[in-house]
N, C-alpha and C positions, 0 to 999 in steps of 0.2 A: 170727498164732498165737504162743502165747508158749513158749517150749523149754529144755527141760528137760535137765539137765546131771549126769550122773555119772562119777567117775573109779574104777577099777580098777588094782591091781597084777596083773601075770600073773607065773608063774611055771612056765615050763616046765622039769619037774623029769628029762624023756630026754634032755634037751642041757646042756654043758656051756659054759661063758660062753667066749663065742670071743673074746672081748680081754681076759680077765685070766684067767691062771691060777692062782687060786685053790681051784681046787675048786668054785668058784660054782657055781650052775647061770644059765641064762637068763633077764632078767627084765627088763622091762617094763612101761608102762603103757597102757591103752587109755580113752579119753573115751566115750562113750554120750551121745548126742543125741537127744533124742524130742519129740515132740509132747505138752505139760504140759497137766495137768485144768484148765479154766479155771473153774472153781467153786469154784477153793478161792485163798486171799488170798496175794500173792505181796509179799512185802515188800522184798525187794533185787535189780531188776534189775543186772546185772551190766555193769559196764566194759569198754571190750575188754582193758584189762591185766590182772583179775581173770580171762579165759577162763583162765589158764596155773596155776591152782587146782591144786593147793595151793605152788606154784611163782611166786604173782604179782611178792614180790622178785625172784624170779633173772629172771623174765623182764624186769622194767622197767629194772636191769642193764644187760642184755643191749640193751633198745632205745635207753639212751643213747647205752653204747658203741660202738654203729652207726650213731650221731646220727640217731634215727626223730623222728618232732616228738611227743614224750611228752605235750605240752600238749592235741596236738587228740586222741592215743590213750586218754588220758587221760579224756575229755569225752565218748568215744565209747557211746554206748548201743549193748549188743547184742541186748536180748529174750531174753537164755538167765538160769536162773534154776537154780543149785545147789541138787540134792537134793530137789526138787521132785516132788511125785506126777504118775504117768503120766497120758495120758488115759485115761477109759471106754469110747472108740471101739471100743474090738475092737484084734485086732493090726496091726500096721503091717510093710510089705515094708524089707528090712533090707540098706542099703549101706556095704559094708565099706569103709574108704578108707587107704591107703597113700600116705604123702607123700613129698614130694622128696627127695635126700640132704640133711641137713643143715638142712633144714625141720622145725621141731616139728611134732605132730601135730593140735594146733589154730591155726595157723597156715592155716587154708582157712575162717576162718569167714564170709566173704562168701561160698561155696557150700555150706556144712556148712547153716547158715539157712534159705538158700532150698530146700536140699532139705526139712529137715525141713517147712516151712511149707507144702512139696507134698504132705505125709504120708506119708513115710519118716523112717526111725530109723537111723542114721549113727552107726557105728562106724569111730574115729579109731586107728589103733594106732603106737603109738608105734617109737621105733629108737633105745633106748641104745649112748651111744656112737656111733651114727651122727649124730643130732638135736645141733643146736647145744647145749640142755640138755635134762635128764631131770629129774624130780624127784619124789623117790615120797613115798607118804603118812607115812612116819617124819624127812621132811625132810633126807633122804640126796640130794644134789646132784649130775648127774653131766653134764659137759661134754664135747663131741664130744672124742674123741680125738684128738691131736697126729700121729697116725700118718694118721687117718681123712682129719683139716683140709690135710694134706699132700701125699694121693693127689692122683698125675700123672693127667692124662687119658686116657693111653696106656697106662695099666697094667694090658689086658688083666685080665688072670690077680686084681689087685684086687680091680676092680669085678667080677669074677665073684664072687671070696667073697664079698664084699659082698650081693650081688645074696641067694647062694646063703640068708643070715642075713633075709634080709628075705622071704622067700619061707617060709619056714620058720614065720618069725614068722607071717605071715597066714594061714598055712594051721592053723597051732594054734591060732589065734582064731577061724576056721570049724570048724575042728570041736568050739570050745567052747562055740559059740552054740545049741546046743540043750539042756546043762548050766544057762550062764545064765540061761535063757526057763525052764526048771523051778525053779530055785532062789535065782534074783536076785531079793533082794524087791522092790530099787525097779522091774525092769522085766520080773517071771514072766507071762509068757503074754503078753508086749506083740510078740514077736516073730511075725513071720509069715514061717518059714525057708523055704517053699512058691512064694518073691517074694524070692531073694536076687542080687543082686548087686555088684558089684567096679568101683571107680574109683582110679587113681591116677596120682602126677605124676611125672614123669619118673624116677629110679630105682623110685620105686614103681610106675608107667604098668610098666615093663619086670619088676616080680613081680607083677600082674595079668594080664598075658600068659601068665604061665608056669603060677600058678595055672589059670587058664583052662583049660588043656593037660589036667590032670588032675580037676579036681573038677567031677562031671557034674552036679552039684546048681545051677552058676549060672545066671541066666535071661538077662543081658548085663553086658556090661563098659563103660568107659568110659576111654579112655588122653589123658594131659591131658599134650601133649608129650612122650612117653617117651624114653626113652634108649634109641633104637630100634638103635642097633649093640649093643646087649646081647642081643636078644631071643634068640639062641642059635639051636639046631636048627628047621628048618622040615620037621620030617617028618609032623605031623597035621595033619591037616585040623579046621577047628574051625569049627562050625556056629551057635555064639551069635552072636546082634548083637554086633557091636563098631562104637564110636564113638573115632575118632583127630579131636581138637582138635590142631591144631598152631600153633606162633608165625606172624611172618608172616614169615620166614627161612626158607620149605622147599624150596628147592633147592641143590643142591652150591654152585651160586655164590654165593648169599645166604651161605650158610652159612661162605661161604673172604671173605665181604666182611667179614664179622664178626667174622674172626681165628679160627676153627675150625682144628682140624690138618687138616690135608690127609685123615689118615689115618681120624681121628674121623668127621669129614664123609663121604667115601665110602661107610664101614661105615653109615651113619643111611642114607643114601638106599637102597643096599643094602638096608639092613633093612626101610625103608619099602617097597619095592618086593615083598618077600620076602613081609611082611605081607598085601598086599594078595592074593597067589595061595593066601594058606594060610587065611583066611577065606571059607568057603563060603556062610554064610550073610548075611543082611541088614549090611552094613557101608556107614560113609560116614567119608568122609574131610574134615575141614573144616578153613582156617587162618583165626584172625582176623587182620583189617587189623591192623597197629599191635601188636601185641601182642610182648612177646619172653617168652622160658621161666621168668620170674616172675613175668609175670600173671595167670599160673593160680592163685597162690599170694594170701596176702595183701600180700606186701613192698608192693609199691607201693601200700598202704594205710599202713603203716607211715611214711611219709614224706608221706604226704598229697599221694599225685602228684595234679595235673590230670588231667582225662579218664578215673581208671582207673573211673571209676563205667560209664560206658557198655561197654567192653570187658570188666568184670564182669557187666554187665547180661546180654551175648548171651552169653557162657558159660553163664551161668543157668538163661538159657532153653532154652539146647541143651540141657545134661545134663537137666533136669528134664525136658523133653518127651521125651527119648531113653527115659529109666527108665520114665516114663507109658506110653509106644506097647510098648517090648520087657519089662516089668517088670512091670506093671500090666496089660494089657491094652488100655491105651485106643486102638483103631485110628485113623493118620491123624494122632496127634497131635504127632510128631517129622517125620515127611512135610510135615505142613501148612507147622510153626512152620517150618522150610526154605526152606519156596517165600515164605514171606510175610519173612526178615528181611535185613536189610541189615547191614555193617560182616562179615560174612566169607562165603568164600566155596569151594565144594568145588573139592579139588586132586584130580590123579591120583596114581601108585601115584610117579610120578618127579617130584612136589612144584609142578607145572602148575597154574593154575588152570582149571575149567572153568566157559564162564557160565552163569548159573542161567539154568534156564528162565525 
């Protein structure tokens, strides 16, 4: 299926810009991923350096400076196709995605893809100032913050604002998604808000959660390694599927073998733990083999690692059968894909594996 790509500036005009005080107000960018008409002639598939549209400089920049192999990102076909008209299919069930600290927000396109090519429409929202770069359509460039790139891991009370600004962000992009679906021409009426749900990675994974807590409209969640000592209060109970992907470091000791603080570590299992009693309904907890907390991401596509195509692979397949079975309707089909896959395997609440039937 070939996918269709548009970007958006937001501009949340009741908040004011919480790292510059100017007067600004909040502002942002979000990507829209769909499933594109195939009847109509598609003349420039896209590169993976061109996803970062209208930002393809800053981002190729950015991938030297981090020595990615620009050669093979370069060469890389993506199937996504700028500004492209939507399908005729009717509406599509619509997952909102929240990425890592300091992760761009198309930085997830080996699962942004596969979702869409499941037939969901994936919403990317960005985190100025958080996000290595931002880059808005007047070609205004804005690089993660100095203060942000500097936060200690222990700084409580940080990663709380932090958290608090990314929370904020997604929840004003849900409740503008029924504005857009009236009024967005390239995507009015492709929405189907009746079929929405929430994925994200690790500081986003822990404002998906909290989301969660309050907006009775989502139908399941998705946490791709969260920043599970963030997750805050465990005073509701929360009755949506949720699905926890973890690396394959999920216990305190893995976690202190890896050079984790003492203190960091504790509060994640904590939190894992915590999670697991305040989820009532359908949830599974899974780690993949081999995996650590940016293989959810694309990084290690960036650098062209070995192997990460397979541990991409069963990510894939998890979340998209997750969304099918709780999202969708399709009964059986996250059960099934379970009991039949190999390369990970479900842990308990204190990061245990347990063996598949």
């Amino acid at each position: 299926m070939r996918i269709g790509r548009v970007t958006r500036e937001m501009t949340d005009t009741s908040r004011d810009n919480p790292f510059n005080q100017d007067g600004s107000k909040r502002r942002f960018m979000i990507s829209m991923y769909y499933p594109a008409d195939h009847e109509q002639d598609f003349t420039h598939e896209l590169m993976y350096p061109e996803l970062f549209h209208p930002g393809e400089d800053v981002a190729l920049a950015f991938f030297r400076n981090i020595g990615a192999d620009i050669s093979y990102l370069s060469s890389l076909k993506t199937n996504v196709f700028h500004n492209v008209s939507a399908s005729k299919q009717g509406a599509f069930p619509v997952i909102v995605f929240s990425p890592a600290f300091g992760i761009e927000r198309d930085m997830y396109w080996f699962t942004i893809s596969n979702l869409v090519a499941n037939g969901f429409i994936v919403v990317t929202v960005g985190a100025t100032y958080d996000s290595v770069f931002t880059v808005f359509h007047d070609g205004e460039s804005i690089e993660q913050s100095k203060t942000l790139a500097d936060l200690e891991g222990t700084d409580m009370n940080g990663w709380e604002s932090l958290l608090e600004i990314r929370v904020d962000d997604v929840r004003y992009i849900l409740h503008k998604l029924p504005e857009i679906n009236e009024k967005d021409l390239a995507l009015r009426g492709e929405f189907d808000l009746q079929r929405l749900a929430l994925i994200g990675h690790s500081l986003g994974g822990a404002a998906v959660y909290r989301i969660a807590q309050t907006e009775s409209n989502i139908k399941a969640c998705i946490l791709l390694d969260p920043s599970l000592h963030l997750l805050g209060s465990f005073t509701t109970s929360l009755s949506i599927p949720f699905l926890l992907l973890r690396q394959n470091s999920s216990t305190y000791e893995m976690l202190m073998e890896d050079g984790w603080n003492a203190a960091v570590a504790h509060e994640t299992m904590v939190g894992q733990s915590k999670l697991a009693s305040v989820l009532s309904g359908y949830k599974s907890f899974m780690k993949i083999h081999g995996a650590n907390h940016v293989t959810f991401s694309d990084a290690p596509i960036h650098f062209n690692e070995p192997e990460i195509a397979e541990k991409h692979h069963i990510i894939n397949e998890l979340t998209a059968a997750f969304f099918k079975q709780f999202v969708c309707g399709q009964f059986g089909e996250y059960s099934n894909t379970i009991g039949q896959r190999t390369g990970c395997s479900q842990i308990d609440h204190a990061g245990h594996a347990i063996p598949n039937d």
